[in-house]
C-alpha positions in Angstrom: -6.7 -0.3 14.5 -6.8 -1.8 11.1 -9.8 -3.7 9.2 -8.5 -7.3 8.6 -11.6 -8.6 6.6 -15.2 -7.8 5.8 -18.4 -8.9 4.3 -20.2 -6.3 2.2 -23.2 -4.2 4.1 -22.9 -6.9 7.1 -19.6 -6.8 9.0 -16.2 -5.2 9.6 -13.4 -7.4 11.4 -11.0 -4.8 12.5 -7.3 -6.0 14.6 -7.1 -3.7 17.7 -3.8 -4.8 19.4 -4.1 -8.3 20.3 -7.9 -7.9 20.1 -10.2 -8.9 17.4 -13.2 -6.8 16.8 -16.2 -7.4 15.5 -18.5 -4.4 13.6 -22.3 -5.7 12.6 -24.9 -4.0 11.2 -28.0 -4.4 12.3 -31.5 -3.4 12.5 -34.0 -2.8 9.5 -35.9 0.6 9.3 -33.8 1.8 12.0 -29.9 0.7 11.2 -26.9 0.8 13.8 -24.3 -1.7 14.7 -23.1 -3.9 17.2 -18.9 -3.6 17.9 -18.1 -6.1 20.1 -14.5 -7.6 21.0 -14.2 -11.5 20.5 -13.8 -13.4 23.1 -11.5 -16.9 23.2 -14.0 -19.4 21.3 -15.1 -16.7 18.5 -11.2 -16.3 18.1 -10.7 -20.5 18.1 -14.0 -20.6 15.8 -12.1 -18.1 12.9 -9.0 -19.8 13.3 -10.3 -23.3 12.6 -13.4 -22.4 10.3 -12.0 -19.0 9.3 -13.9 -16.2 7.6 -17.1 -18.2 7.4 -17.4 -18.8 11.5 -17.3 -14.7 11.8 -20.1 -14.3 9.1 -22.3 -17.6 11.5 -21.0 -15.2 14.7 -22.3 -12.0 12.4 -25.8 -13.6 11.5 -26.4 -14.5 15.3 -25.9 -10.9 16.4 -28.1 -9.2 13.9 -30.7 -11.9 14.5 -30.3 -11.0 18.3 -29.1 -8.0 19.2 -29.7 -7.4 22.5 -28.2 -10.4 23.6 -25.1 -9.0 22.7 -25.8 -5.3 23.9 -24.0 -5.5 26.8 -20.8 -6.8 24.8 -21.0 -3.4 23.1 -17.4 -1.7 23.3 -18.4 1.6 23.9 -16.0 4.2 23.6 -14.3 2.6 20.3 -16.7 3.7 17.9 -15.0 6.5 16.9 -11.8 4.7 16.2 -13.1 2.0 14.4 -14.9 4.2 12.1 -11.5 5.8 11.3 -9.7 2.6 10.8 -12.6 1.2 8.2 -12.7 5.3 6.2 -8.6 4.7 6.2 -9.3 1.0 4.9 -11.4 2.7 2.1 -9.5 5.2 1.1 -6.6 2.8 0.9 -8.8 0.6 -1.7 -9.5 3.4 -3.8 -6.1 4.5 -4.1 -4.7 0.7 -5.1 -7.6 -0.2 -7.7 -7.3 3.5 -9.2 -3.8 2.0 -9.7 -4.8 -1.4 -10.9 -7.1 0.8 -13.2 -4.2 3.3 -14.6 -1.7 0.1 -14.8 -4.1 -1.5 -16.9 -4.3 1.3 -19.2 -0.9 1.7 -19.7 
């Protein structure tokens, strides 16, 4: 799994194979997330509209979550949690390059 693109405290796209996930977060007092595995037309809708069709997608699950609870992948949690701490750490490492280049 790797995270492909993301919008700050709202979502996580992360490649899984030929899959496309889909990490939201949701709720207000009580925060949690939705994963969920696009399906064709979410796939068609980022590769015509790109990035801004996933945040449209993003903003319908939050404002609905339960109509997409049974889309949950359960099971992949775990794994998509790793892929977006390994995305992290990989973007700390580059800018504390950037930042040591630049005082060079």
């Amino acid at each position: 799994m790797k995270v492909i693109a993301h919008a700050p405290s709202s979502w996580f796209l992360v490649r899984d194979g030929d899959s496309l996930l889909l990490d939201v977060a949701c709720g207000t007092v009580g925060a949690f997330s939705l994963l969920i595995r696009l399906g064709d037309s979410e796939i068609d809708g980022l590769n015509g509209q790109g990035l801004p069709s996933v945040d449209v997608l993003a903003t319908t699950i939050r404002n609905n979550p339960r109509a997409f609870s049974q889309r949950h992948e359960r099971g992949l949690e775990a794994a998509v949690t790793a892929a977006i701490i390994q995305w992290k750490n990989d973007g700390v490492a580059v800018q504390q390059f950037i930042q040591a280049d630049r005082r060079v």
